[in-house]
C-alpha positions in Angstrom: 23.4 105.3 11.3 20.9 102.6 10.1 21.1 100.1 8.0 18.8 99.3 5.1 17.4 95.8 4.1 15.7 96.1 1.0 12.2 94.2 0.4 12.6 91.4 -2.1 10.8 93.5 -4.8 12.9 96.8 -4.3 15.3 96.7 -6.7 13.3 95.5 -9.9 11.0 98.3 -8.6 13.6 100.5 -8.6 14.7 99.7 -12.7 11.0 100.0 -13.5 10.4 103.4 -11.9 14.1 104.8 -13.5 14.6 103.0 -15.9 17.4 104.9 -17.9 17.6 107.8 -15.9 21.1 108.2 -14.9 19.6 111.8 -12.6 16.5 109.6 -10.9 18.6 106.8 -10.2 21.2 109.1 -8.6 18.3 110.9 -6.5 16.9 107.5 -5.5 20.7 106.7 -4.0 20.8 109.9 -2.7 17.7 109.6 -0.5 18.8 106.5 0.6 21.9 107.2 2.2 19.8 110.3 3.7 17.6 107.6 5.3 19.7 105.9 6.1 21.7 108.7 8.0 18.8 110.0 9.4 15.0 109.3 8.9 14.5 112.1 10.0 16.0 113.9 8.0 14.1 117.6 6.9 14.6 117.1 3.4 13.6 113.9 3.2 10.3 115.0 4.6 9.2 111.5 6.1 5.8 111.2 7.4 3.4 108.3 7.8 0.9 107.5 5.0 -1.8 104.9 4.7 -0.3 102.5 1.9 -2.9 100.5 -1.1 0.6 97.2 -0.4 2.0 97.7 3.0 -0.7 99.6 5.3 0.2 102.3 7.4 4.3 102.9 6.7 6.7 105.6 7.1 7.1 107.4 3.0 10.1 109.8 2.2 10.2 112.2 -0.4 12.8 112.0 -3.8 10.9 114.1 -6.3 7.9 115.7 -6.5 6.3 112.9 -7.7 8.3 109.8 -6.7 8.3 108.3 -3.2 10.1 105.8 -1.2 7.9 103.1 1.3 9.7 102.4 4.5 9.3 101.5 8.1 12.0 100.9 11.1 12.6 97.3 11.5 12.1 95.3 15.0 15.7 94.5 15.0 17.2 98.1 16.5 19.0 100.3 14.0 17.3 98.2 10.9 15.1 100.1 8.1 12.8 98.1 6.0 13.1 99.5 2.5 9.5 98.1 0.9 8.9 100.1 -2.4 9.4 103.0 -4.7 6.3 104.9 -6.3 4.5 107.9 -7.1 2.9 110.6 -5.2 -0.7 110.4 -7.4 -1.5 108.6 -10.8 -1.4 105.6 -12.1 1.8 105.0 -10.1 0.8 106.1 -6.5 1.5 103.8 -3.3 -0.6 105.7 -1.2 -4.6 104.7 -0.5 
């Protein structure tokens, strides 16, 4: 199991993206502990992407739309939790 340090941003991220949403918010959680499980994880479908904040980065799935920015820490068993953001529109993370 890994843990998860959040980036300084994260979590106001987080309220912006979900705002009310009791069933995002809950699917946001949801992924996490999956990450932070396994990374690996199939339904998490985590693959690199080229990032317009962070560069190249590890992204995991939580909707269609909505993704979540992360990469393995140097410290061993440590995942960097960097952002939250969409897929394509005005919201995307990726380049």
């Amino acid at each position: 199991m890994y843990q998860l340090i959040f980036g300084e941003n994260f979590w106001k991220i987080y309220q912006h993206e979900c705002g009310r949403n009791r069933q995002l918010k809950q699917k946001v959680v949801k992924a996490l502990k999956q990450l932070a499980v396994d990374p690996k994880q199939q339904g998490l479908k985590a693959h690199k992407v080229g990032t317009t904040k962070f560069g190249e980065k590890w992204s995991a799935s939580i909707t269609g739309d909505l993704r979540v920015i992360w990469d393995y820490s140097q410290e061993k068993g440590k995942i960097l939790v960097l952002g939250l953001g969409g897929h394509s529109g005005g919201k995307k993370v990726y380049r």
